[in-house]
ROBAFI-230658 format. One record per residue (C-alpha): chain; residue in three letters; x, y, z. Coordinates in steps of 0.1 Angstrom, whole numbers, plus 2048, in hexadecimal, padded with zeros to 3 digits. Each point is the difference from the previous one (the first is absolute). Example, Ala and Ser with C-alpha at 12.3 -4.5 7.8 and 13.67 -1.06 7.14 Angstrom:
<pts>
{"A", "Ala", {87B, 7D3, 84E}}
{"A", "Ser", {80E, 822, 7F9}}
</pts>
This chain:
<pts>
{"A", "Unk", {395, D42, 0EC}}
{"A", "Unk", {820, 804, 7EC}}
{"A", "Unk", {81C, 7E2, 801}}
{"A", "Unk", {823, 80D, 7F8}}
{"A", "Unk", {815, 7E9, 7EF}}
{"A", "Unk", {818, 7ED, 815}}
{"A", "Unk", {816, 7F9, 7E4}}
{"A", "Unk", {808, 827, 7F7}}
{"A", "Unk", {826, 808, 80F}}
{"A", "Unk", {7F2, 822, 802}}
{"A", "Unk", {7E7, 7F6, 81D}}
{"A", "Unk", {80E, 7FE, 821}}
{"A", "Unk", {7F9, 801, 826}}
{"A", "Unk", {814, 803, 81E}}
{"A", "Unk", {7FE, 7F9, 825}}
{"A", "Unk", {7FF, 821, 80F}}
{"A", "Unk", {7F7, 815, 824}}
{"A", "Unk", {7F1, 81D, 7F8}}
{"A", "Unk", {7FC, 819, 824}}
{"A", "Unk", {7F7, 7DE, 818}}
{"A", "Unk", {7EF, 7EE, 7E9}}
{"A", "Unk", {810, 7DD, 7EC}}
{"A", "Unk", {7F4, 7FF, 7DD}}
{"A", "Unk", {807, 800, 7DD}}
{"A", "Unk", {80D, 819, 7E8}}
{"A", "Unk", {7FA, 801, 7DA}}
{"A", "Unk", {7FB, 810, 7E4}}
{"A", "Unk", {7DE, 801, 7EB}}
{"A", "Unk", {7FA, 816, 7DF}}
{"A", "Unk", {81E, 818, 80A}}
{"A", "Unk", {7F5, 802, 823}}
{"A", "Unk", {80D, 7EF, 820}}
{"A", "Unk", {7EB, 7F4, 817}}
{"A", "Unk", {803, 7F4, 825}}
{"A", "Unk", {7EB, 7E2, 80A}}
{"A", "Unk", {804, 7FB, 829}}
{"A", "Unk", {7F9, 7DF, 80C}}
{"A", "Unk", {7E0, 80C, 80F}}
{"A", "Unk", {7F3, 809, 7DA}}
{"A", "Unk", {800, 826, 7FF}}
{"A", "Unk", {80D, 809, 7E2}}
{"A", "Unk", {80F, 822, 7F9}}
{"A", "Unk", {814, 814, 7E7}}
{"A", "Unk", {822, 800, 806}}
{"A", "Unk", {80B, 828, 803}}
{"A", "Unk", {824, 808, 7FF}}
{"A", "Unk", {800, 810, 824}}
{"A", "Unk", {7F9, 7DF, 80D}}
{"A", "Unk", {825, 7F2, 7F6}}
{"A", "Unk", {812, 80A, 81F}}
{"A", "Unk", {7E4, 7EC, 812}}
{"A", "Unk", {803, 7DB, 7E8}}
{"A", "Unk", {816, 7E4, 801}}
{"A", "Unk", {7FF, 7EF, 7E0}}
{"A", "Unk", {809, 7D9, 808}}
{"A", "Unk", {804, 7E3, 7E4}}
{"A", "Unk", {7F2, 7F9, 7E0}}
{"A", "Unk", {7DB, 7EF, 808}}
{"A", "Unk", {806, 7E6, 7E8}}
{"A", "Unk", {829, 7F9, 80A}}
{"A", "Unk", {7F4, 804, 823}}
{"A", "Unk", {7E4, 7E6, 7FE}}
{"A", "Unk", {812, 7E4, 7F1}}
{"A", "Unk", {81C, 802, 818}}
{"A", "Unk", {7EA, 7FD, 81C}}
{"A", "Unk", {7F0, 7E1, 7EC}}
{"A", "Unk", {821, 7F4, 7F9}}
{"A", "Unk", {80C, 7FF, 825}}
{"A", "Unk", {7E3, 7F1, 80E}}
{"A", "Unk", {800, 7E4, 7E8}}
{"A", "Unk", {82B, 7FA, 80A}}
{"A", "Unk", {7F4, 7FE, 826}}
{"A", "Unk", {7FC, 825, 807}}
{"A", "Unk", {818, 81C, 805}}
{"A", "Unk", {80D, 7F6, 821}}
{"A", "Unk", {808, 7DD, 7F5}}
{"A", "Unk", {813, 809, 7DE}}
{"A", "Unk", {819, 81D, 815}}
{"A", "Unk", {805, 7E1, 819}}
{"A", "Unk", {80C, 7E4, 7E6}}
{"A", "Unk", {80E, 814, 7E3}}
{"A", "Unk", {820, 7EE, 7F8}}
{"A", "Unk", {821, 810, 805}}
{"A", "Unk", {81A, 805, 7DF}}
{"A", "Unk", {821, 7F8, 801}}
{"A", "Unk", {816, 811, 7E8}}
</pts>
């Protein structure tokens, strides 16, 4: 088992949908790799790029979802968000 470090800038994954399939996209020794939510993993070809989506940051995408839950959830911060007055 190999652990990459999580504090390397250079190391980063993305939400992505690769044909159907909801997964994550990174890249690992100078290859990119698709990880679908089912756990296949396969090497990401370039022929494949008309067929992804490539979503948020893992990380970014993670704590925002932490973040809203723990202000009431999503729903409740668009319904109470205080107006500004110029």
């Amino acid at each position: 088992m190999r652990t990459l470090p999580t504090d390397n800038p250079k190391v980063k994954a993305f939400y992505a949908h690769l044909y159907d399939q909801a997964g994550i996209l990174t890249k690992v020794d100078g290859t990119i790799y698709f990880m679908a939510d089912s756990g296949d993993i396969v090497e990401y070809e370039p022929t494949m790029a008309n067929f992804t989506t490539v979503l948020g940051e893992v990380a970014v995408a993670d704590t925002q979802k932490i973040m809203d839950t723990i202000h009431g959830g999503a729903a409740f911060i668009a319904t109470h968000r205080q107006m500004e007055v110029a």
